[in-house]
N, C-alpha and C positions, 0 to 999 in steps of 0.2 A: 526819232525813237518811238514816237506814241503809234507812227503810221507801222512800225514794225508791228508792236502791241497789237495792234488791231487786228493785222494778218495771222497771226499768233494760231489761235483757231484752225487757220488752214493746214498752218506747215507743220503742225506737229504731229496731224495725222498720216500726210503726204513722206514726213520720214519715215515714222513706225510699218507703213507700207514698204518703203523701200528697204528697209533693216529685216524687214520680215523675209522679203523675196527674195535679196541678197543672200540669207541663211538657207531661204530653202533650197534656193538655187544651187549654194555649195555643197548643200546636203545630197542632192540628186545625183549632182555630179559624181561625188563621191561615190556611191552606190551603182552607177551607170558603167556597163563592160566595155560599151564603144561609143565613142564620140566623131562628130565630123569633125578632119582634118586629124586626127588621132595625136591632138597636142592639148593636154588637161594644162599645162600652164595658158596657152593664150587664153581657154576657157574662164579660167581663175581670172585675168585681168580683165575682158570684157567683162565677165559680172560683177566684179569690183568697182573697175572705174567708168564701165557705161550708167554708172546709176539706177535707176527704171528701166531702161531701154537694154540693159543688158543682163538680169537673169530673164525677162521673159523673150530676147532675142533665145538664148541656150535654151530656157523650156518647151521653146514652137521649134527651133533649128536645130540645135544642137546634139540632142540625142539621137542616138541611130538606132536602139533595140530598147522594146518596154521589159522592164526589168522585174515588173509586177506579172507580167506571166509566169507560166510555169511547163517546164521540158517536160513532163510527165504523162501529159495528154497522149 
């Protein structure tokens, strides 16, 4: 128990990262008109249950169009 305590420090910040990027991750997605493989649920479980490794897998790989441009140029 005290050796958890001591780690304490680490982990709390290493979730709040991961709670962060998992929302933002959903949130992109959300927002995003095409995705690779054009399947928003395997999306939704890889950034769910890959932890870390999977909203920033979807934010390097997964989108296929930026969504912050603009058709009007």
């Amino acid at each position: 128990m005290e050796k958890f305590i001591e780690l304490l420090p680490l982990i709390i910040p290493l979730l709040l990262v991961q709670v962060v990027l998992v929302v933002y991750a959903l949130l992109v997605l959300k927002k995003t008109k095409r995705v690779r493989g054009e399947s928003r649920l395997l999306w939704i479980l890889i950034i769910v249950f890959l932890n870390l490794a999977g909203p920033i897998i979807f934010l390097i790989y997964g989108r296929l169009d930026d969504d912050s441009s603009s058709d009007d140029e």
